[in-house]
BAFI-3210 file (N, C-alpha, C; in Angstrom, 3 decimals, decimal comma, padded with zeros to 6 digits):
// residues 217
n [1|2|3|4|5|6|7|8|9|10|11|12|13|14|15|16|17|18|19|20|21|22|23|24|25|26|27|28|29|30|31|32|33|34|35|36|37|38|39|40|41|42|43|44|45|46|47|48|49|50|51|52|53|54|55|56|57|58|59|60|61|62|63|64|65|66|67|68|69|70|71|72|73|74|75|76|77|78|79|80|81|82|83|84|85|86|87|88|89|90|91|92|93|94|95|96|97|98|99|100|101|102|103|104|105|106|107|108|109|110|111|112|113|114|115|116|117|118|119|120|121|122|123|124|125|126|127|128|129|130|131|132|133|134|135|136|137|138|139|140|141|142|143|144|145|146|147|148|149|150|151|152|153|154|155|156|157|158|159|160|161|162|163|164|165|166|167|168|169|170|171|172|173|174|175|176|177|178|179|180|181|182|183|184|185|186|187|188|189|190|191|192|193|194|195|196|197|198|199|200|201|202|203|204|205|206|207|208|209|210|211|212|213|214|215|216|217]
n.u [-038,548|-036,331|-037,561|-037,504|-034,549|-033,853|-031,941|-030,991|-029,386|-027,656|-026,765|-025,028|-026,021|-027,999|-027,889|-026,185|-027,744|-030,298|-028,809|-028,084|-030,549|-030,965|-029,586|-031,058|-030,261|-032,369|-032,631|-031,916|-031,158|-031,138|-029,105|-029,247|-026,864|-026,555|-025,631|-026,965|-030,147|-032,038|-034,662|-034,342|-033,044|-034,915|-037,267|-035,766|-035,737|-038,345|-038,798|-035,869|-033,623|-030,916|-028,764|-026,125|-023,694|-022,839|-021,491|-019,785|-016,086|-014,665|-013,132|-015,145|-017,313|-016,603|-016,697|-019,252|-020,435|-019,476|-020,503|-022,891|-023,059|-024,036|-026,947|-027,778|-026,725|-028,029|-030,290|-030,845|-030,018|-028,107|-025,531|-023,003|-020,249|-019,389|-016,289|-015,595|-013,674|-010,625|-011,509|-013,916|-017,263|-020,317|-022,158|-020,678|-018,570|-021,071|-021,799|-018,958|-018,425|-020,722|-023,678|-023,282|-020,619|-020,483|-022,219|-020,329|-018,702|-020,203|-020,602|-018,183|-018,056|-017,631|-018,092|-018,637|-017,220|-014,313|-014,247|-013,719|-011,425|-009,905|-009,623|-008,403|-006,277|-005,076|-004,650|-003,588|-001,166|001,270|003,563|004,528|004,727|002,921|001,017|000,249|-001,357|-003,323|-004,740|-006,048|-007,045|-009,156|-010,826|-012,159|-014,670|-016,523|-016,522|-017,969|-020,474|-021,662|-021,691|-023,486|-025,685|-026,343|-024,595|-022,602|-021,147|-019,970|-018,799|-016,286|-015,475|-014,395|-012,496|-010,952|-009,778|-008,998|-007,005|-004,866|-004,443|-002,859|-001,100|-000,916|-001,823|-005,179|-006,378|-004,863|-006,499|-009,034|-008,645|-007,693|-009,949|-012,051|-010,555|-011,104|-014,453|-014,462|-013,913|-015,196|-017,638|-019,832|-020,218|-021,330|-023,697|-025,357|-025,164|-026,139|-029,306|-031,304|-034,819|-037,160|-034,888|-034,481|-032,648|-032,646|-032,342|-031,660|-032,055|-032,527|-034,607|-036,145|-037,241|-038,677|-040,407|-041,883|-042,896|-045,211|-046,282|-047,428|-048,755|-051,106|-052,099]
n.v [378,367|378,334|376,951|374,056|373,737|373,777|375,739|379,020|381,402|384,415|387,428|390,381|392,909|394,343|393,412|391,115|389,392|389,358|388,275|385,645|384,610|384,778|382,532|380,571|379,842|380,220|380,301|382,774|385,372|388,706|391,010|394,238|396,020|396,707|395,606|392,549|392,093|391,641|390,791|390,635|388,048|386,524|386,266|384,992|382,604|381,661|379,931|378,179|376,709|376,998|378,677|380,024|382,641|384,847|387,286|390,246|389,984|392,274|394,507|395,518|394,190|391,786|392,337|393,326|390,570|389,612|390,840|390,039|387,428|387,090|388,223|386,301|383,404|383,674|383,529|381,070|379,828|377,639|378,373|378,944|380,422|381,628|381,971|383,763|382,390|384,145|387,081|387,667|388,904|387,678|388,045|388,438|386,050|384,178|384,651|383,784|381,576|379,760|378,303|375,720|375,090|377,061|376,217|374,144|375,252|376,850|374,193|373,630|375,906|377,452|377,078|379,647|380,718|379,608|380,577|383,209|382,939|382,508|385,186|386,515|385,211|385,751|388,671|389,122|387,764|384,510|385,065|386,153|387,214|388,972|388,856|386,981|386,914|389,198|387,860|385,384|387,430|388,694|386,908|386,563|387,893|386,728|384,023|385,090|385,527|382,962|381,655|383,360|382,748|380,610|377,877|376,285|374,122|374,198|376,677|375,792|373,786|375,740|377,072|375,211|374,845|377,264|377,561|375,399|376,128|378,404|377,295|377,240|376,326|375,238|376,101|378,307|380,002|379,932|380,967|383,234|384,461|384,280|386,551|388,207|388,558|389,304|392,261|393,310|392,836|393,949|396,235|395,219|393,996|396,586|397,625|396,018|394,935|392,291|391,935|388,936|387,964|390,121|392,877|395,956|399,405|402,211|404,864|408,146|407,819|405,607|406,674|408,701|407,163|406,148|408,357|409,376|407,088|407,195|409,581|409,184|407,372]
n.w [153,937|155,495|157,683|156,283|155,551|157,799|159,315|159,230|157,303|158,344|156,681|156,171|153,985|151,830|149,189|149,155|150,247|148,220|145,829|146,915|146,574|144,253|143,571|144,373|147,241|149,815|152,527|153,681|155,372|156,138|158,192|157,153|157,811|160,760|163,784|164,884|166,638|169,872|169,262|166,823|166,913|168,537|166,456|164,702|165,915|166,051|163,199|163,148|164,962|164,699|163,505|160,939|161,021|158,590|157,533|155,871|155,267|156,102|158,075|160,109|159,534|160,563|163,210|163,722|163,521|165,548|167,814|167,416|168,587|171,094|171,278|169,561|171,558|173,583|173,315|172,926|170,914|168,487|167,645|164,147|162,869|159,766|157,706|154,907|152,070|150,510|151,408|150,144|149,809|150,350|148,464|146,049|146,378|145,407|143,090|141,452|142,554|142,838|143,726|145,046|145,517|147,964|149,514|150,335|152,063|154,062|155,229|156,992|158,991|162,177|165,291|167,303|169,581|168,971|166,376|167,222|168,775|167,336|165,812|167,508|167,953|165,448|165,590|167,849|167,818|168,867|169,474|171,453|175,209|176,067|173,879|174,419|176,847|175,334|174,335|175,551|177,974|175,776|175,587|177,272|177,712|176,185|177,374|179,296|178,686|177,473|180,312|181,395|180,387|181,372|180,286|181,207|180,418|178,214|178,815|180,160|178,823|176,432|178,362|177,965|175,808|175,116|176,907|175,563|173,373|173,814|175,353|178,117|181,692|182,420|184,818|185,110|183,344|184,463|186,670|185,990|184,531|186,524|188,276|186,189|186,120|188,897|188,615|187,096|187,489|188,466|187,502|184,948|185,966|185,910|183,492|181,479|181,767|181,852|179,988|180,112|178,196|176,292|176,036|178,510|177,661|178,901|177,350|175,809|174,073|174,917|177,436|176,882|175,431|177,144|178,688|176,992|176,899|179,355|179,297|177,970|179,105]
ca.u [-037,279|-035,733|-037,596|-037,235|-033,250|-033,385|-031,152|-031,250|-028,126|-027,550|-025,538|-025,006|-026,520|-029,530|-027,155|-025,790|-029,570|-030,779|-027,807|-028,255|-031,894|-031,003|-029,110|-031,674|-029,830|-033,210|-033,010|-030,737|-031,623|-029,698|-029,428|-028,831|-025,329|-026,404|-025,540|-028,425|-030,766|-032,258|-035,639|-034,282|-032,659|-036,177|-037,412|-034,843|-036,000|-039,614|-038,478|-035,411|-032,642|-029,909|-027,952|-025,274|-023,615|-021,440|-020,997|-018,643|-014,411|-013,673|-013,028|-016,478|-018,229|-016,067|-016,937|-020,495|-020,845|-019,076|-021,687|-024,341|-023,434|-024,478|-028,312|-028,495|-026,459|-028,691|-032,161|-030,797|-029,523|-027,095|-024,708|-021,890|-019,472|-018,427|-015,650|-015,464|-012,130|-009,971|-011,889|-014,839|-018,176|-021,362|-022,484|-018,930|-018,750|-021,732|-021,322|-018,045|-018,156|-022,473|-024,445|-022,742|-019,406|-021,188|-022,768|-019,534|-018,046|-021,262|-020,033|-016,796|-018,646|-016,828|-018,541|-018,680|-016,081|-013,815|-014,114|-013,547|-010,139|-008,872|-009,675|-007,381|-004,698|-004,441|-004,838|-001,921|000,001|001,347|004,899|005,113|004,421|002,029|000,514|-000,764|-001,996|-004,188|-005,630|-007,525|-008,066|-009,870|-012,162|-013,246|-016,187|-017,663|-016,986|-018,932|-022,079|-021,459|-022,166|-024,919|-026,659|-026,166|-024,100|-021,458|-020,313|-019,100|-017,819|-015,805|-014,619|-013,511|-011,692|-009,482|-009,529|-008,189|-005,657|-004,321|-003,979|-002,156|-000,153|-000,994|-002,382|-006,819|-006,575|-004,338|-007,084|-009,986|-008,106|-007,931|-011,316|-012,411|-010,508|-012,263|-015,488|-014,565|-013,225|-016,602|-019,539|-020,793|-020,497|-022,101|-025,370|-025,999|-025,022|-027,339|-030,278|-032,651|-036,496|-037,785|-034,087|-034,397|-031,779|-033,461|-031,542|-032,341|-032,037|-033,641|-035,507|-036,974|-037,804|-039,446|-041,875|-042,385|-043,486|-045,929|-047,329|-047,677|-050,351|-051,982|-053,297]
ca.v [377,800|378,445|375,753|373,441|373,578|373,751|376,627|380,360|382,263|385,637|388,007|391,358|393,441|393,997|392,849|389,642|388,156|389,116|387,581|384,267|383,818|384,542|380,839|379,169|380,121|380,891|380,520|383,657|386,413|390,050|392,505|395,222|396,378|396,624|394,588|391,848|392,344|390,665|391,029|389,424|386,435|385,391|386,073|383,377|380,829|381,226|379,331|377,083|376,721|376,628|380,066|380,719|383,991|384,664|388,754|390,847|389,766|393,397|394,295|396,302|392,821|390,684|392,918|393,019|389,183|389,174|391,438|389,310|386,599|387,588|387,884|384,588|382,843|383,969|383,165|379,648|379,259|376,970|379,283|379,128|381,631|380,958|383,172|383,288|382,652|384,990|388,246|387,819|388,997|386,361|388,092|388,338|384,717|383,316|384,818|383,642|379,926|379,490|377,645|374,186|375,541|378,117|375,617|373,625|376,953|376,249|372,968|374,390|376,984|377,175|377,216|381,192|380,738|378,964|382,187|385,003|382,770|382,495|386,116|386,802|384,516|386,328|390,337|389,358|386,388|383,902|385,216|387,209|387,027|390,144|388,841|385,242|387,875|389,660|386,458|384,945|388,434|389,059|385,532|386,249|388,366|385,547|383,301|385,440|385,247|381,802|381,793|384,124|381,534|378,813|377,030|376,066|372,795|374,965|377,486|374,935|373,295|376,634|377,535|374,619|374,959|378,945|376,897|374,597|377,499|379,278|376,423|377,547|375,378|375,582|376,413|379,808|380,534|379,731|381,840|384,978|384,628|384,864|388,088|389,417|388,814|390,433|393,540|394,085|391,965|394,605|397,155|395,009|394,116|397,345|398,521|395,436|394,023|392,130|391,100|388,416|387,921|391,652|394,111|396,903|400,139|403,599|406,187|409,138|407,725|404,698|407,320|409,586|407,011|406,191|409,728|409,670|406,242|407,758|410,730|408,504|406,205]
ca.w [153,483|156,864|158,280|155,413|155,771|159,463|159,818|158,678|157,060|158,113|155,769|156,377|153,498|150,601|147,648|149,595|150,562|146,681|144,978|148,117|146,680|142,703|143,316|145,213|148,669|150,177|154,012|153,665|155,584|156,242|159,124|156,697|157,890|161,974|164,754|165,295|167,955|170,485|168,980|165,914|167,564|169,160|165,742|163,925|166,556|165,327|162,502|163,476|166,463|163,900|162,547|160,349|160,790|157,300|157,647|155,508|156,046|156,189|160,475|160,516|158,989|161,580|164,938|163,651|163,443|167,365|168,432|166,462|169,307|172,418|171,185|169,451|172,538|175,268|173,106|173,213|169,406|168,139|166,635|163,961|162,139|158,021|157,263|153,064|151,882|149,769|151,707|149,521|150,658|149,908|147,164|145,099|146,278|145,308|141,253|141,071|142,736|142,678|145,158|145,797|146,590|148,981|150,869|151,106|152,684|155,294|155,789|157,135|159,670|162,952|166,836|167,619|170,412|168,152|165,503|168,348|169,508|165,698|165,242|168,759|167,494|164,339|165,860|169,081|167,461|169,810|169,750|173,064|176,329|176,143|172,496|174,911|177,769|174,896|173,822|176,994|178,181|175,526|175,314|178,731|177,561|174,892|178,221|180,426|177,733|177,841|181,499|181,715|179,639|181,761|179,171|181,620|180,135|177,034|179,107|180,705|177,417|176,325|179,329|178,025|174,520|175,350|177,669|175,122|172,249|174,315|176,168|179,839|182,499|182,602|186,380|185,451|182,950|185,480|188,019|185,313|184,529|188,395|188,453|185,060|186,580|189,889|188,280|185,863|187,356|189,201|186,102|183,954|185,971|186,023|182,269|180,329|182,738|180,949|180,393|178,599|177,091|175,979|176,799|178,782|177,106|179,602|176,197|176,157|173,782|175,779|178,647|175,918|174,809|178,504|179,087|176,209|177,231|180,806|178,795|176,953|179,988]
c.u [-036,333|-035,882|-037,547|-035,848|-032,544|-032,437|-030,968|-029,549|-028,188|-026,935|-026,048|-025,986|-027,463|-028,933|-026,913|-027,078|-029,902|-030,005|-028,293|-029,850|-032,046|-030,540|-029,470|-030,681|-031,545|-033,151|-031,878|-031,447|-030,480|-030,065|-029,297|-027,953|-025,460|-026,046|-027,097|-028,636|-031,283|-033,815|-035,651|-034,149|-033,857|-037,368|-037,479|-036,018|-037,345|-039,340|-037,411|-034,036|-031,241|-029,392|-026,642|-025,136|-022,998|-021,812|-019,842|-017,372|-013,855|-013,852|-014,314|-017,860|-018,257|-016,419|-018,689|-021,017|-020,575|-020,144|-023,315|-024,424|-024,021|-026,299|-028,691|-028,062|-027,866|-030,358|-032,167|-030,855|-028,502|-026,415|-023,213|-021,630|-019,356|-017,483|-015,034|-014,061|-012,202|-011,061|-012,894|-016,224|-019,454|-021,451|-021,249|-018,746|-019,829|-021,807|-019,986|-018,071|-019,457|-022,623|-023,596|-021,369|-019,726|-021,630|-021,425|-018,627|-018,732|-020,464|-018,750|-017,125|-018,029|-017,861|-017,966|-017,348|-014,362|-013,021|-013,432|-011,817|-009,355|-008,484|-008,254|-006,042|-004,152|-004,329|-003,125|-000,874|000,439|002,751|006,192|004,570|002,850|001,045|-000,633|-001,917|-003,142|-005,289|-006,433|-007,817|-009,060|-010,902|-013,092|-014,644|-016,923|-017,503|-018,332|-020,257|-022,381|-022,531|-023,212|-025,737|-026,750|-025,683|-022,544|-020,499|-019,923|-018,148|-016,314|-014,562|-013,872|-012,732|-010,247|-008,958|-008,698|-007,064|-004,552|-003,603|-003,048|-001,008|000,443|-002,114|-003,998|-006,944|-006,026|-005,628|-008,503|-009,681|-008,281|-009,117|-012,154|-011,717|-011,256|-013,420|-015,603|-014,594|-014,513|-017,627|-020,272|-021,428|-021,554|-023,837|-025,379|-025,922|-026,101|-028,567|-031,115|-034,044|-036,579|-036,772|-033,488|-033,227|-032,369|-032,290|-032,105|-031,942|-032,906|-034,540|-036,768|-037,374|-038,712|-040,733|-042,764|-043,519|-044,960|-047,416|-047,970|-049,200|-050,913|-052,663|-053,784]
c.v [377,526|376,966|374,446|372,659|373,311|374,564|377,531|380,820|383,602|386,162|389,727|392,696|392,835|392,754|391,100|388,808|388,094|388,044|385,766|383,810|383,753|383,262|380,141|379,471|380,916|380,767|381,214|385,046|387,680|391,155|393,884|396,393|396,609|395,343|394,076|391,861|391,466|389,909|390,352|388,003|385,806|385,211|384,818|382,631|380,425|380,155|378,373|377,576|376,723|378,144|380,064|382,149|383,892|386,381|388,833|390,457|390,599|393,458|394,762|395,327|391,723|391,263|393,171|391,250|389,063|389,504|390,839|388,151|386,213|387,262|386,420|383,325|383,102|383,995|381,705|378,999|378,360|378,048|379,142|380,197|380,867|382,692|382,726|383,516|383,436|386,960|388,473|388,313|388,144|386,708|388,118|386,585|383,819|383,533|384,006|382,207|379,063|378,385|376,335|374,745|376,570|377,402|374,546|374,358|376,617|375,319|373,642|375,427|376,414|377,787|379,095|381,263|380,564|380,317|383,069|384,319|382,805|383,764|387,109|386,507|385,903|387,540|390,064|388,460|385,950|384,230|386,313|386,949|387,521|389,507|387,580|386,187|388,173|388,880|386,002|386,005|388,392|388,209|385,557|387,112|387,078|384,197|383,889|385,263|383,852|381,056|382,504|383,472|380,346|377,901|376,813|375,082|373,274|375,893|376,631|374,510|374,265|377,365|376,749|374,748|376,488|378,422|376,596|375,816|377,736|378,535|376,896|376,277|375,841|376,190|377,919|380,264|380,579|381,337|383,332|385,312|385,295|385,995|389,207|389,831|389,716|391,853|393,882|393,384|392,829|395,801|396,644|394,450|395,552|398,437|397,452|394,662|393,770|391,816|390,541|387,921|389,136|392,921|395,141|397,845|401,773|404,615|407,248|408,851|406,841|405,585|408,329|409,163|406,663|407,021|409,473|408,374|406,553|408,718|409,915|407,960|407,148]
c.w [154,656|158,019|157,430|155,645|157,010|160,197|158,871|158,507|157,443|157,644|156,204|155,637|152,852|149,532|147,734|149,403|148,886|145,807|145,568|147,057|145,057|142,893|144,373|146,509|149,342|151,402|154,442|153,938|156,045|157,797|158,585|157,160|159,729|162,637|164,802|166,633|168,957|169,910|167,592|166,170|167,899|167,449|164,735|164,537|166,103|164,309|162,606|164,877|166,103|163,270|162,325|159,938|159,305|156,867|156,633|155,967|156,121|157,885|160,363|160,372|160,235|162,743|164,989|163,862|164,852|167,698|167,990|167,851|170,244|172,161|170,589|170,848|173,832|174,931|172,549|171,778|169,042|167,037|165,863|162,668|160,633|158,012|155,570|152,592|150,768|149,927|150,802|150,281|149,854|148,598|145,888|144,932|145,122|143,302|140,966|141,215|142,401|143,683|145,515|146,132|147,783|149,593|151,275|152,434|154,114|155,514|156,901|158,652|160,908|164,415|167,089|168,666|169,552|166,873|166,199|168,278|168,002|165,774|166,287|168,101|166,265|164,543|166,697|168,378|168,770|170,424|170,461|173,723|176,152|175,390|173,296|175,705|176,744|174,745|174,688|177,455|177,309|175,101|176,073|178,360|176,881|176,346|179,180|179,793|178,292|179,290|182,441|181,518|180,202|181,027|180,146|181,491|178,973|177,319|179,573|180,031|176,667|176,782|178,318|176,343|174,018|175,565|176,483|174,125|172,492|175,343|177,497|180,520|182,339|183,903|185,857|184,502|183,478|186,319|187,349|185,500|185,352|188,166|187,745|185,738|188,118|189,709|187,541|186,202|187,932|188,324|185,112|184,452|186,206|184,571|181,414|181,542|181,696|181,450|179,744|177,673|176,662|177,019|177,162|178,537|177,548|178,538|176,490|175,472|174,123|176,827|177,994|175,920|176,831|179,198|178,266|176,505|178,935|180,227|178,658|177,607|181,011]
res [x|x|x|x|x|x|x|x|x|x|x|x|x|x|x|x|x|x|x|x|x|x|x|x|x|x|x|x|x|x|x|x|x|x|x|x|x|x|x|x|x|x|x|x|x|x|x|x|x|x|x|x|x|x|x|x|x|x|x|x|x|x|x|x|x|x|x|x|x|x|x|x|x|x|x|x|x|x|x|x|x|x|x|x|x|x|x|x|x|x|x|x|x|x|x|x|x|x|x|x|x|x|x|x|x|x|x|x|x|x|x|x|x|x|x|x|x|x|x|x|x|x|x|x|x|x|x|x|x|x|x|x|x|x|x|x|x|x|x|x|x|x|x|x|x|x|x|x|x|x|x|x|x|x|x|x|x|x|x|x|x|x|x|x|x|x|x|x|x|x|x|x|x|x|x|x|x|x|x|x|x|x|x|x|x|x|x|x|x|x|x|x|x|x|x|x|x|x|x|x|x|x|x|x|x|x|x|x|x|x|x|x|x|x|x|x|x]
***
């Protein structure tokens, strides 16, 4: 169905996906309430290059869907957000309005960058100094993805699209940026290194099985 439609829904829980496929919503799949992995993301792509997040609108739904981006960005997905009006979650939705207003909702789905800077606007508001400050600080991570990915003609475009929001020049938000990355690039190659895409994650439990595959050979 996934490849049929050409792009996969993700929803957060059991109830959401069941309800998604009682009304014919079938290329509706769930992370069952975790952050998505990387291991899913290369998953999706088996099937298409296209994902809709549409997570829970409570904050624990909305900081799960952020953290959903990172793995589909960097396994080279086309990714966008739906946020369901009146704080509904899919399945509440999809009883109450049924499948054709639910996919107009899709229609509607907003560029992942796009989502994060709404979600800014609406946490700092625009109506302090400090409240603008919070706002591009806090984009510069979903830029730095961005830029890990070699996607630098988006990063680019959202340098200015931060700019404009926030009605500062692109050069002062360039110039922040460069400091973000000075202040944490050295922290962060050495807190996510990957393989393959794959976040390598030193746990005790990845050094556990290590050990065990060490007996075994």
């Amino acid at each position: 169905e996934i490849r049929e439609q050409k792009f996969a829904i993700v929803m957060e829980g059991y109830m959401d996906v069941l309800r998604a496929h009682q009304c014919d919503v079938c290329n509706a799949v769930a992370t069952l309430g975790t952050a998505l992995t990387f291991e899913q993301a290369k998953m999706l792509k088996r099937y298409s290059t296209d994902v809709v997040l549409m997570y829970d609108t409570d904050n624990a739904g909305i900081q799960a869907a952020l953290r959903g981006l990172e793995p589909l960005i960097t396994m080279g997905l086309n990714v966008k957000v739906v946020t369901l009006p009146s704080g509904k979650d899919p399945d509440e939705y999809l009883q109450e309005k049924g499948k054709d207003e639910f996919y107009q909702v899709i229609g509607k789905a907003k560029p992942p960058l796009e989502f994060a800077l709404d979600l800014m606007v609406q946490q700092f508001g625009m109506n302090s100094i400090q409240g603008s400050v919070n706002i591009v600080s806090g984009m510069f991570p979903f830029l730095e993805i961005l830029e890990r990915n070699s996607r630098l003609v988006e990063m680019e475009l959202y340098k200015k699209t931060i700019a404009d929001r926030v009605n500062l020049d692109v050069k002062v938000v360039s110039d922040q940026y460069k400091q973000f990355k000075r202040k944490t690039g050295t922290q962060r190659k050495n807190v996510t290194p990957t393989v393959d895409g794959f976040a390598v994650l030193t746990t005790g439990k990845i050094n556990a099985e290590e050990e065990i595959l060490k007996l075994l050979l």
